[in-house]
C-alpha positions in Angstrom: 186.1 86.8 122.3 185.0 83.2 122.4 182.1 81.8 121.0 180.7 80.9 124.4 181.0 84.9 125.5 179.2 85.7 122.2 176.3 84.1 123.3 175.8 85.0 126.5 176.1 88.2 125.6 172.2 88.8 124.6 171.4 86.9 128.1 173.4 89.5 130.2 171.9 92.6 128.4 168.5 91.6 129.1 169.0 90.7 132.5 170.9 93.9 132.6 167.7 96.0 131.3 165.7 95.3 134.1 165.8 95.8 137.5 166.7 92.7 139.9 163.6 91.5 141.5 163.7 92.4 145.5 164.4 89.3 147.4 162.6 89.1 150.5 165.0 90.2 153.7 165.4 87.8 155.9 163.3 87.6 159.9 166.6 87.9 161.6 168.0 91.1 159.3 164.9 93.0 160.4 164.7 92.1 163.8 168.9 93.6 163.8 167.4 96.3 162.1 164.1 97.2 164.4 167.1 96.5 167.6 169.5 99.2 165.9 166.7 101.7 165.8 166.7 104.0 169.4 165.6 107.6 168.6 163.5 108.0 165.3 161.6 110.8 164.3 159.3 111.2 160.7 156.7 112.8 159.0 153.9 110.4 158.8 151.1 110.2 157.1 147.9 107.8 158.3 145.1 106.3 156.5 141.8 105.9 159.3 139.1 102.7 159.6 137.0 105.4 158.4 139.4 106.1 155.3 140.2 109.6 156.5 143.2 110.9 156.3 145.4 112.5 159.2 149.0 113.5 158.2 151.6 114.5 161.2 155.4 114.1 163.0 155.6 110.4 164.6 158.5 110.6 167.2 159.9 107.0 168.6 162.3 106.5 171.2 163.5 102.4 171.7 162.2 101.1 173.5 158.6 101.6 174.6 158.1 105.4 173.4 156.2 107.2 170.5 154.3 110.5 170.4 151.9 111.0 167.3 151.7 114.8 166.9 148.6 115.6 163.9 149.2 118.7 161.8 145.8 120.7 162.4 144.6 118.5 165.1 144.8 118.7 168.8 144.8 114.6 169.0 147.8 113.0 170.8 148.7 109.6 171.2 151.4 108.9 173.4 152.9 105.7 174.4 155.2 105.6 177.7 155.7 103.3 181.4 154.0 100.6 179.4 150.6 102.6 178.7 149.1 104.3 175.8 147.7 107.9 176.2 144.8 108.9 173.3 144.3 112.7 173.9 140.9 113.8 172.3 141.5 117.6 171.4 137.6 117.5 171.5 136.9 116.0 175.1 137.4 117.8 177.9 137.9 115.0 180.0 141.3 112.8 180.8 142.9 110.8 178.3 141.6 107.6 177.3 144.6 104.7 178.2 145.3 101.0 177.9 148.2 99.0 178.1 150.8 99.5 175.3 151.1 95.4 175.5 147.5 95.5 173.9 148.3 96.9 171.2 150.7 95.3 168.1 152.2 98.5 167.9 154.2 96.9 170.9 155.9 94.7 168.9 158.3 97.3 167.5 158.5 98.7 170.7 160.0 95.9 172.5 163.5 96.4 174.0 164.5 93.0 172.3 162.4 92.6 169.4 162.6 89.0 168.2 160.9 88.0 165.1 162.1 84.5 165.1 159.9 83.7 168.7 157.2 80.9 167.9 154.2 82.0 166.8 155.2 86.0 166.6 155.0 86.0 162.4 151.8 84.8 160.8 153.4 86.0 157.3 156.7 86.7 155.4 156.5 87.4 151.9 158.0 89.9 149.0 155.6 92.4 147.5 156.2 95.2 145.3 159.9 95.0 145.6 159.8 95.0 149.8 159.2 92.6 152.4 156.3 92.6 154.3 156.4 91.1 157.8 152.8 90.3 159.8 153.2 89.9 163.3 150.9 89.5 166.5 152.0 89.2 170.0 152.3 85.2 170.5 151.0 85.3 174.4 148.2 87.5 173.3 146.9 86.7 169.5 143.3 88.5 170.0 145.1 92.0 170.5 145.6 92.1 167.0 148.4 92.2 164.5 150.9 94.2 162.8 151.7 94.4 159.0 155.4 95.9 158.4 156.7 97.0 154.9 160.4 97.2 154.5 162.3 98.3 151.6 166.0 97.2 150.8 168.5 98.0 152.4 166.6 96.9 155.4 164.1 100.3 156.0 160.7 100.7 157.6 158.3 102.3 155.0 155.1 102.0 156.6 152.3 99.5 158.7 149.4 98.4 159.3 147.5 97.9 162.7 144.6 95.4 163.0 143.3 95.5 166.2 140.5 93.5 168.1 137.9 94.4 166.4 139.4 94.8 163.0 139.5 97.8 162.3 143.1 98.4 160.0 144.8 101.9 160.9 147.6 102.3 158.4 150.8 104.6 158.8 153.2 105.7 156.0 156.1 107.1 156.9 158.5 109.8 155.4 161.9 110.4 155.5 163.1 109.2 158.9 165.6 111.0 161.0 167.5 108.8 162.9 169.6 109.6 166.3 170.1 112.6 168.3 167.9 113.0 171.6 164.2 113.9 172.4 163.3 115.2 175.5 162.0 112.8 177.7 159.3 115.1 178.7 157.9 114.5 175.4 156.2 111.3 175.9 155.4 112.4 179.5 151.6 111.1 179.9 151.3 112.9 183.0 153.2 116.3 182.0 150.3 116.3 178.7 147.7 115.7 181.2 149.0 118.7 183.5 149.4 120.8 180.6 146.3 120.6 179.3 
């Protein structure tokens, strides 16, 4: 052993000792990633404006589907044809809908999600060992944004929605199951209203 290799040997067991720091993954990894994903279902678990907390089974389907089921609560939100569904287990009326384009939860929805478009990312940075990605819709800022937290290798962990008024609605998710088929019945916005 060389003198040289003697002393970097101290140098390599300290940087050995401790984790490497998380580099931030890069706006065109995740946008691969967020493309790759078609079926998706999780456990969830979502913090309210109000700070209460709702835990439930989020199932996405790229692009342009998700159901929120609630465990313990007859609330709904579907997404589906470009709308957004909210069934109140309370209200006996219809479901309150909006365009799913209003909402930044579109953004991971998009059939061709590009994070790299002008104006889509308002910030990029490593946290906590993962990247975090905040997005808004470029043609339509005042809808709101979206705060994605990815872990390495390139994962969704969990985000945030700020919407118009800003209030922040934030979703953790589980354990995702990726692949297989979901009926597409499931994010039916007519077949929920019928059934109920």
């Amino acid at each position: 052993m060389n003198i040289r290799t003697l002393a970097l040997a101290p140098a390599l067991l300290v940087a050995m000792a401790f984790p490497a720091l998380a580099e931030r993954i890069p706006l065109s990894e995740i946008s691969r990633y967020l493309n790759s994903l078609t079926t998706v279902t999780s456990e969830f678990t979502q913090i309210n404006p109000d700070g209460t907390v709702s835990t439930g089974t989020v199932y996405i389907q790229r692009p342009g589907r998700v159901r929120f089921e609630y465990d313990n609560d007859p609330t709904l939100v579907l997404a589906s044809g470009g709308n957004v569904a909210i069934f109140d287990g309370k209200s006996n009326g219809g479901p309150q809908q909006y365009p799913l384009s209003q909402t930044p939860l579109s953004i991971i929805l998009d059939a061709n999600v590009n994070l790299g478009r002008q104006g889509m990312v308002t910030g990029h940075s490593e946290q906590n060992n993962g990247t975090v990605v905040t997005a808004q819709d470029p043609q339509r800022p005042q809808n709101g944004t979206i705060q994605m937290v990815f872990t390495a290798p390139t994962e969704l962990r969990q985000w945030v929605v700020t919407d118009d008024t800003g209030q922040k609605t934030t979703v953790i998710l589980g354990e995702m199951s990726k692949g297989g088929t979901i009926p597409a019945s499931r994010f039916s916005i007519q077949s929920e209203v019928q059934r109920r």
